[in-house]
C-alpha positions, 0 to 999 in steps of 0.5 A: 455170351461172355465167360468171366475169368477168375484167378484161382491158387491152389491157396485160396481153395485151401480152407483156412481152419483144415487140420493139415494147415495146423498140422504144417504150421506144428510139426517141423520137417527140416530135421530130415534134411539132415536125417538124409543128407548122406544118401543124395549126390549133388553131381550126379542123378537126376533130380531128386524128389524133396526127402520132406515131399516123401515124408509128408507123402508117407505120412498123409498115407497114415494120417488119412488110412490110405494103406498102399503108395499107390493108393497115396498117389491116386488120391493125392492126384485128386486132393487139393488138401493133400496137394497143398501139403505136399507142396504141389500146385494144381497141375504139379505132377505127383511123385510116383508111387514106385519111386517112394517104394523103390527108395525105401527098398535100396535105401534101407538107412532112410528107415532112420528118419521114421524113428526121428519122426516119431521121437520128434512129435513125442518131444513136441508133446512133452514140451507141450505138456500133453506128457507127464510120466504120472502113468505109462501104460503098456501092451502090445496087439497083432499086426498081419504079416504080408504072407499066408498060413500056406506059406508056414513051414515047420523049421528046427531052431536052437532055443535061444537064451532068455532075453533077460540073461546078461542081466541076471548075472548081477542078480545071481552073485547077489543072490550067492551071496544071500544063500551064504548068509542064510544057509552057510553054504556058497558055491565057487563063483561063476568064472565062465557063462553059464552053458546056455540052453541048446535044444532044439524045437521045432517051430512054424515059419514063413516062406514068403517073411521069415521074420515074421511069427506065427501067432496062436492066442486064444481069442486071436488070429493064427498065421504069420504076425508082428506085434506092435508094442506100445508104451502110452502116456495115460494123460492124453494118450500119448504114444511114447514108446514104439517096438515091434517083434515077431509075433510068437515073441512073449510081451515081456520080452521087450518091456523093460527095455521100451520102458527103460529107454523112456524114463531115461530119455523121453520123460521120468516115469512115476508108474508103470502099469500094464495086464497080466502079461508083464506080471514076471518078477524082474520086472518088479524088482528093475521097475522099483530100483528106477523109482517106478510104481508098477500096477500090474494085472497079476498072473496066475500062477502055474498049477504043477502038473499031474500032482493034486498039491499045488505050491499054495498048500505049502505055507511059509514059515518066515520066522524059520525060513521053511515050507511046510508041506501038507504032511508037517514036515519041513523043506529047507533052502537047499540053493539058488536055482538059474533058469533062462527066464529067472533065478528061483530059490529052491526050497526042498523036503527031506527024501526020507520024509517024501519016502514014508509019507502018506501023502506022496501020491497026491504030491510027487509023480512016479517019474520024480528022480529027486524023491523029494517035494521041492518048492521054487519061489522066485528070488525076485519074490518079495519085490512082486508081492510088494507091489501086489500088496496095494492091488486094493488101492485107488491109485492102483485100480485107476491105473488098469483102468486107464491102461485099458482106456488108452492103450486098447483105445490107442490100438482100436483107433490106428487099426481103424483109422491109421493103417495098423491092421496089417503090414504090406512090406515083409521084414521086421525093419519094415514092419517096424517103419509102419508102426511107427508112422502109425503111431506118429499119425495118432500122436500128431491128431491128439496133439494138435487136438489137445495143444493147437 
């Protein structure tokens, strides 16, 4: 019996209509090339593995939810889609797992190209017209952290400055000079930083990823996480904004930069929208100075401890600008407060007042050293209530809407399918190279979905 013998390449069993040949034929790689010319040596080493081979072998790991290098490389030993992609033929050898992994290790600055990766497809996108700007949506989920809750450890660490501190210098000397206008009264400006807070608290950390936070939310899982903080354009949901922090880090924390960076150098950005936990007032007042719409969920505003009157049962006299306390008796602009987190006006009642006034025990506490009711109200204020006026309006309704749509969807959808729920190297940097890749790996689906 005579066998026939047939002529076969990796090409021919290849099928033509596969999303990897639309994938190759979209997304261009040579920019690694340059991305990581630095790191190589012509003379010296042995040969090195292509940087594009590495990407793409990284990359199909996400594209495909494959969570470990090794895992990568059993499964390209296997898949021909897989193998034509990277460009091996049949009987090519598949690039180790440990020398990806040793690579990422010692060559931290190769890191870079992932970003450059992610900031490529999001161009492509925008040109592509899959990106408008009409509606960015922000949120952020928990991403696992490669350590457990027995390697956490209660550390003592010096409380930081807010985030936003630099930022509210300009604030306040506007704001001094307001408090001149309305009160008369201005105090010397500033000729040294405020003393920043330097209290001590105690809080959980990792042994195994000290970079790592622990998460307590309700609702979520506690131990050591990152979170993933993403911006997406609500069109065709396009991730176009990728950060990454440790996971007790509060979500405003990074907002206004992640969406700073894209209205100036992704696209322009005609409103923002995002839940109640980037509802904090600067937001309000920077989003609208950009030009920005910013439908926000509102957030409940602290009730003060241990008294029965809340700040609602003060009403505001604008005409005279006072509060008036249940009791009648008025609280006056007495000075422009700074905290870490914001700057506040300080409305407060006269001592003899507070001292004879019937209501008292329902409104201050024994422990109260001022001896007179005083009410705050962020000096950021008016630009909030500007935005949450139009809370009843079509356009804003449809905005939360499609930020639960895109941005929870996006979330689901990586988590499920692109490798999201946890992380397997330790660090931030690390962390944040898996996010990205993962966001990368969703972006490049729904772009060849929606453009071809």
């Amino acid at each position: 019996m005579q066998l026939a013998m047939h002529m076969v390449t990796i090409e021919d069993l290849m099928p033509q209509g596969h999303f990897l040949r639309k994938l190759e034929a979209a997304l261009d790689l040579s920019f690694v090339y340059e991305e990581t010319a630095p790191l190589y040596s012509k003379k010296y080493g042995r040969p090195a593995i292509d940087p594009v081979v590495i990407v793409k072998y990284l990359l199909v790991g996400f594209l495909y939810g494959i969570p470990s290098e090794r895992q990568i490389e059993r499964r390209v030993q296997t898949d021909i889609a897989l193998r034509w992609y990277l460009g091996l033929d049949l009987f090519d050898r598949v690039p180790d797992h440990s020398t990806i992994s040793q690579l990422r290790r010692r060559k931290p600055s190769f890191r870079k190209v992932f970003r450059r990766l992610f900031e490529e497809v999001v161009g492509q996108c925008v040109e592509k017209g899959l990106v408008s700007g009409r509606v960015i949506g922000t949120d952020s989920t928990h991403v696992r952290a490669n350590a457990s809750r027995a390697s956490e450890e209660l550390v003592e660490v010096a409380e930081e400055a807010g985030v936003y501190w630099e930022r509210l210098d300009d604030y306040e000397e506007e704001g001094l000079e307001e408090l001149e206008r309305r009160t008369g009264k201005r105090r010397k400006k500033r000729t040294k930083q405020i003393k920043r807070d330097n209290r001590r608290s105690h809080k959980r950390v990792s042994r195994t990823d000290p970079e790592a936070g622990h998460l307590k939310r309700p609702g979520k899982p506690e131990g050591p996480h990152y979170l993933a903080h993403q911006a997406v354009d609500a069109d065709f949901g396009i991730i176009v904004g990728q950060t990454v922090t440790a996971g007790d880090v509060n979500d405003s924390v990074p907002f206004l930069g992640l969406i700073e960076r894209i209205h100036e150098n992704v696209v322009p950005i005609k409103a923002a929208t995002a839940d109640a936990a980037y509802d904090f007032p600067l937001a309000h007042r920077v989003l609208g100075e950009l030009g920005i719409d910013f439908f926000v969920r509102p957030q409940k505003t602290a009730a003060r401890a241990n008294t029965q009157f809340t700040r609602d049962d003060f009403y505001r006299d604008e005409n005279r600008d006072v509060y008036l306390c249940p009791g009648g008796k008025e609280l006056r602009l007495r000075r422009l407060a700074r905290s870490a987190s914001g700057l506040f006006w300080e409305y407060q009642a006269d001592k003899r007042d507070c001292a004879l006034c019937p209501l008292r025990d329902k409104c201050l506490q024994e422990s109260d050293k001022r001896g007179a009711r005083k009410v705050s109200v962020s000096y950021f204020a008016a630009d909030r209530q500007r935005n949450l006026k139009r809370s009843h309006e079509p356009a804003y309704r449809e905005a939360l809407k499609l930020r639960q749509v895109w941005c929870e969807g996006s979330f689901s959808a990586q988590k499920r399918e692109h490798n999201l729920a946890r992380v397997l190297r330790r660090g931030l940097e690390a962390a944040e190279d898996h996010c990205l890749l993962s966001a990368t790996a969703l972006n490049l689906k729904r772009m060849i979905k929606h453009a071809g």
